[in-house]
Structures are given as structure tokens and as C-alpha cells.
C-alpha positions as CSV (number, residue, x, y, z in Angstrom):
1,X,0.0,0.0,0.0
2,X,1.4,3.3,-0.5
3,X,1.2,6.0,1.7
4,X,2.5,9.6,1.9
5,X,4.3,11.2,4.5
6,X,5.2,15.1,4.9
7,X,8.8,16.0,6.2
8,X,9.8,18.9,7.7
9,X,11.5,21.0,10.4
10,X,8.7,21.4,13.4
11,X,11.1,23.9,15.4
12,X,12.6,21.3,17.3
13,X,14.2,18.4,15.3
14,X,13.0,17.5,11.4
15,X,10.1,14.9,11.6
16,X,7.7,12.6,9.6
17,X,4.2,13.1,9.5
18,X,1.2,11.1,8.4
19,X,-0.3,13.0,5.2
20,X,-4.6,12.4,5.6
21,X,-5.3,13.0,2.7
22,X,-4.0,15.2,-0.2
23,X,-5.0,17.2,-3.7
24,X,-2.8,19.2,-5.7
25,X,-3.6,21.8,-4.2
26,X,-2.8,21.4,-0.8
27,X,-3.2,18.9,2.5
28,X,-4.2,17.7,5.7
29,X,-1.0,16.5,8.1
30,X,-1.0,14.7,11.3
31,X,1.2,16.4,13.8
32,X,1.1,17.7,17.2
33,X,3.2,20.6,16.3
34,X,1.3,23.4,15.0
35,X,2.3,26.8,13.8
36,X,0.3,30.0,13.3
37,X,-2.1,30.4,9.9
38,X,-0.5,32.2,7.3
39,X,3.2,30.5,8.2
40,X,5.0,29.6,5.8
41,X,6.7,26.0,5.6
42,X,9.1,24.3,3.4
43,X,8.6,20.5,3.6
44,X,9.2,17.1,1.5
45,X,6.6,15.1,0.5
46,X,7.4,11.2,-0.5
47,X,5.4,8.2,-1.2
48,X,6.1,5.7,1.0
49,X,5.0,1.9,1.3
50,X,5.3,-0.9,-1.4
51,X,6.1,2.4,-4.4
52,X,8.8,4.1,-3.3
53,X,9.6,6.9,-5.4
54,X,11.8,10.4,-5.3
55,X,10.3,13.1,-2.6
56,X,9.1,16.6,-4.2
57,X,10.2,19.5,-2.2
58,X,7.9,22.3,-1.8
59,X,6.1,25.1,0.3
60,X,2.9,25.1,1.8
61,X,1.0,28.0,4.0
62,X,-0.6,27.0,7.1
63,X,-4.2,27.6,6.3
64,X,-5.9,26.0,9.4
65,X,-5.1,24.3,13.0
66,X,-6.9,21.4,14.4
67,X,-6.6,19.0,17.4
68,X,-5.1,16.2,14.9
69,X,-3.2,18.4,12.7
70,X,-2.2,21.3,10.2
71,X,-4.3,21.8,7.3
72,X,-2.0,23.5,4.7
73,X,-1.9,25.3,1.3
74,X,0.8,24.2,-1.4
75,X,2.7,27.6,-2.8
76,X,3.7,27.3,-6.3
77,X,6.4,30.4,-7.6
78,X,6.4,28.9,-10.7
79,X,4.7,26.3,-13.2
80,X,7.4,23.8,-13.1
81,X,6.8,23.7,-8.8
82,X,3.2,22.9,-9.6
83,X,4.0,20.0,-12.2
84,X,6.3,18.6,-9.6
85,X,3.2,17.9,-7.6
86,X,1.1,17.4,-10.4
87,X,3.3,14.0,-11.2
88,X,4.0,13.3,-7.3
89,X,0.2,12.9,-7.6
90,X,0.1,10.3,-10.2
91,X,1.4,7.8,-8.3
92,X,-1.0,8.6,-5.1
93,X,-3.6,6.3,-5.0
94,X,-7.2,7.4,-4.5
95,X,-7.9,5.8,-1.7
96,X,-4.9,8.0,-0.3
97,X,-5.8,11.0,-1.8
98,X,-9.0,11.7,0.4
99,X,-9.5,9.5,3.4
């Protein structure tokens, strides 16, 4: 099964988090970190599970804060950012993309 996981700095050390679910245009991530809305965050996203394939780096806004989690807002500066998640997506099952 594959699965996708969200890396990034959370202020203390860099850690993995569960990815809920995901759309090109932005996320849900498990993590008992939160930060602000409007903060900006670099992270790496990669497929993990029986596909393994290269991570995509990019940025994502914190648009909302939950109990569970950061809901967050990919930033594209340019077209070719956005194709890099476009094809990351390809390989994200459905089932994955929207639990």
C-alpha cells in the first residue's frame, strides 16, 4: 500500500508526518506541532509503502489548525513547482488522496 508522509522542520528536530489526505492543491497533516495560519513551511513530501519513489520538495501555507493536525496550502512560484506535484500525484492512490 502506498502511503505519503510530509517531512519537515517542526522547530525542534526534522520529523515525519502522516499525510490524511492530499489534492494538488494542498493537505491535511498529522502532527502535534502546530504553527500559526498564514506561516509559511518548506517541507518534502514522498510516497512511501510498497512504491517508493523520489520526494518533491515544496512550500505550503498553514491555512488552518486542528486538534489532529495542520491543514496547509501548497505555494507554487512557478509552473514547473506545480508539475512537480502534479506527477508526485500520479502515483497517489485514491484511496490516499481523500480519506
Amino acid at each position: 500500500m502506498v502511503h505519503v508522509a510530509a517531512n519537515y522542520l517542526d522547530g525542534t528536530a526534522c520529523a515525519r508526518h502522516i499525510v490524511k489526505d492530499i489534492s494538488i492543491a494542498g493537505a491535511f497533516i498529522f502532527a502535534e506541532f502546530k504553527w500559526m495560519p498564514g506561516t509559511i513551511v518548506t517541507m518534502t513530501l514522498e510516497r512511501t509503502g510498497s512504491y517508493v519513489s523520489p520526494p518533491v520538495v515544496l512550500r505550503a501555507k498553514v491555512v488552518r489548525c486542528t486538534p489532529d493536525g495542520l491543514g496547509v496550502q501548497f505555494v507554487f512560484l512557478s509552473k514547473g513547482e506545480r508539475q512537480s506535484i502534479v506527477e508526485f500525484m500520479k502515483g497517489v492512490p485514491e484511496a490516499e488522496r481523500r480519506r
